[in-house]
C-alpha positions as CSV (number, residue, x, y, z in Angstrom):
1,X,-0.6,24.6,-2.5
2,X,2.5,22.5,-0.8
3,X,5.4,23.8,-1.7
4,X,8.0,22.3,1.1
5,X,6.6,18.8,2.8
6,X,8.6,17.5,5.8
7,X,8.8,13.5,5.8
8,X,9.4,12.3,9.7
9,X,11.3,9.0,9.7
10,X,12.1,7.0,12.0
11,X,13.0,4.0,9.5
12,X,10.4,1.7,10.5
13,X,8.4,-0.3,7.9
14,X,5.4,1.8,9.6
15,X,7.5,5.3,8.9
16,X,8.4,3.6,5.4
17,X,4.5,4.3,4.1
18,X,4.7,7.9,5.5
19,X,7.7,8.2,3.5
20,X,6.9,6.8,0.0
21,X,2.9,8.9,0.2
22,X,4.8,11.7,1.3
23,X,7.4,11.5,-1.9
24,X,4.6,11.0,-3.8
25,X,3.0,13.4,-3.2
26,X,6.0,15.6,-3.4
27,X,6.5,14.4,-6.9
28,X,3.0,15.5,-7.9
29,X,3.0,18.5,-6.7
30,X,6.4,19.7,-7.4
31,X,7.2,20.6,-3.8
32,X,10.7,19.7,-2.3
33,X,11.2,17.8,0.9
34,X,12.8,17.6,4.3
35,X,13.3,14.4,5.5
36,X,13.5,14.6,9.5
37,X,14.3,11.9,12.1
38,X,15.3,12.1,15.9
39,X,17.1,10.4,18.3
40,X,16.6,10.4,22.0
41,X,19.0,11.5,24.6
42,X,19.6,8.1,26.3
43,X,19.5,9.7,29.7
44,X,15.6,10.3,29.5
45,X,15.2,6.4,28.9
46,X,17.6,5.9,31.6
47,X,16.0,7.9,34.3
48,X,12.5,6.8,33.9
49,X,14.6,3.3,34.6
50,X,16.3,4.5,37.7
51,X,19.8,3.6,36.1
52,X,22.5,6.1,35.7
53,X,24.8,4.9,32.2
54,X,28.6,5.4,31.9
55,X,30.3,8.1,30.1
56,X,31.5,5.1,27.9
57,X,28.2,4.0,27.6
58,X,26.3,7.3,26.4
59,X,29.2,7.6,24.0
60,X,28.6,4.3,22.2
61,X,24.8,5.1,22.2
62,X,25.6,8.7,20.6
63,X,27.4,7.1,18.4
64,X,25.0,4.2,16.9
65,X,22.1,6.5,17.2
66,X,23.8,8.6,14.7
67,X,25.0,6.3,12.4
68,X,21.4,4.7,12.7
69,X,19.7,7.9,11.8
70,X,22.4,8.8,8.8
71,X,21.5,5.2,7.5
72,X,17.5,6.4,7.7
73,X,17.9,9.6,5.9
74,X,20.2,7.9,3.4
75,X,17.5,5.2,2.1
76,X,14.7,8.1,2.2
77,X,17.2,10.6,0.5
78,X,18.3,8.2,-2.5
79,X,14.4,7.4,-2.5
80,X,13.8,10.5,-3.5
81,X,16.3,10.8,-5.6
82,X,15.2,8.0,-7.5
83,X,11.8,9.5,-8.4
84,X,13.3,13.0,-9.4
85,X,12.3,14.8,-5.9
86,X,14.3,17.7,-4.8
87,X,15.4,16.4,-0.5
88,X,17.3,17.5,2.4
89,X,17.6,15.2,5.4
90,X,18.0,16.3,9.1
91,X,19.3,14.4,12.0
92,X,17.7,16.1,15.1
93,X,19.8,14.9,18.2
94,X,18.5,14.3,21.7
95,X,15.2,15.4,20.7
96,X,11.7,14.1,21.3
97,X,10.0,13.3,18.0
98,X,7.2,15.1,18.0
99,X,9.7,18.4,18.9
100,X,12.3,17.5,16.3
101,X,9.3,17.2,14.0
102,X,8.0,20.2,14.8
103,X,11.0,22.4,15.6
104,X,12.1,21.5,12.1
105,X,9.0,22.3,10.2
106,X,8.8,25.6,11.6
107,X,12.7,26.3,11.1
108,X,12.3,25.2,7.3
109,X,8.8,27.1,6.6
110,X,7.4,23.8,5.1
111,X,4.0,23.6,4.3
112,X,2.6,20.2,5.3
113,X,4.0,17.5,7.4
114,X,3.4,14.4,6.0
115,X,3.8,11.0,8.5
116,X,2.7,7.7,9.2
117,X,0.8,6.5,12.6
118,X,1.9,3.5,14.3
119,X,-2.2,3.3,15.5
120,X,-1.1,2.2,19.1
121,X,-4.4,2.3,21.1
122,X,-5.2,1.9,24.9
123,X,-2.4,1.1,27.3
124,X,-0.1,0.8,24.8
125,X,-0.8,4.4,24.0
126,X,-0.4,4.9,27.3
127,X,2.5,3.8,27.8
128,X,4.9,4.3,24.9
129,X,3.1,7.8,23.5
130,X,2.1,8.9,20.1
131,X,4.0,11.3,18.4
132,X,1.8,11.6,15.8
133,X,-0.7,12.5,18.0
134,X,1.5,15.2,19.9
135,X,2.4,16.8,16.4
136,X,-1.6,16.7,15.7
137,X,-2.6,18.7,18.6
138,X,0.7,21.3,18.1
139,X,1.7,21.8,14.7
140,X,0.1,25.2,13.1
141,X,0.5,23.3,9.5
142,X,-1.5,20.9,8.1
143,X,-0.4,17.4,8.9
144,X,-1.2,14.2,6.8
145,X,-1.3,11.2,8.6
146,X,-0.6,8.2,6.7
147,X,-1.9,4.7,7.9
């Protein structure tokens, strides 16, 4: 039935359990993986703020987003590697979430997206967003919410 899941990361404890059901479930079903996370453009943070940052200071911020995210896909990769299941990782760059996620699954043919919910609710929700939610009411797989 799934034959390619996509994992979303974002290496929270929260995006931990969407990882570990998704390898599971991998495992079971034979079906190999990509493992996805994304990192924002700081410049969308930054304009919300009103504050403009340096060309030194979007440099360092490339920089520890991408050795943040290689660190993510690293711990999911050797997890799967550790339980026998075949994985690719992808760093999306200045992405939105929910887009990487989605971009991604469609560029890889997978199957199912698997990924946790943080289960933000009211203002919070409001506020900070739900990627899970966006990839919900976009993706044209199945998605698997893990809470």
């Amino acid at each position: 039935m799934y034959k390619h899941i996509l994992i979303s990361t974002d290496g929270s404890s929260v995006a931990q359990r969407g990882v570990d059901h998704g390898l599971s479930l991998a495992k079971a079903l034979g079906a190999r993986v990509t493992i996805v996370t994304a990192t924002e453009h700081l410049s969308s943070s930054a304009v919300m703020s009103g504050w403009t940052p340096s060309p030194n200071e979007m440099a360092s911020y490339e920089a520890n987003q991408t050795e943040t995210a290689s660190k993510v896909l690293a711990a999911a990769k050797a997890a799967a590697d550790k339980i026998g299941v075949e994985a690719e990782t992808v760093h999306v760059k200045n992405a939105f979430p929910a887009d990487a996620i989605l971009a991604t699954a469609e560029e890889r043919h997978c199957s199912l997206i698997a990924m946790s919910s943080h289960g933000r609710r009211g203002l919070e929700r409001i506020l900070v967003g739900s990627q899970t939610a966006e990839v919900l009411a976009r993706s044209h797989v199945p998605v698997l919410v893990i809470r």
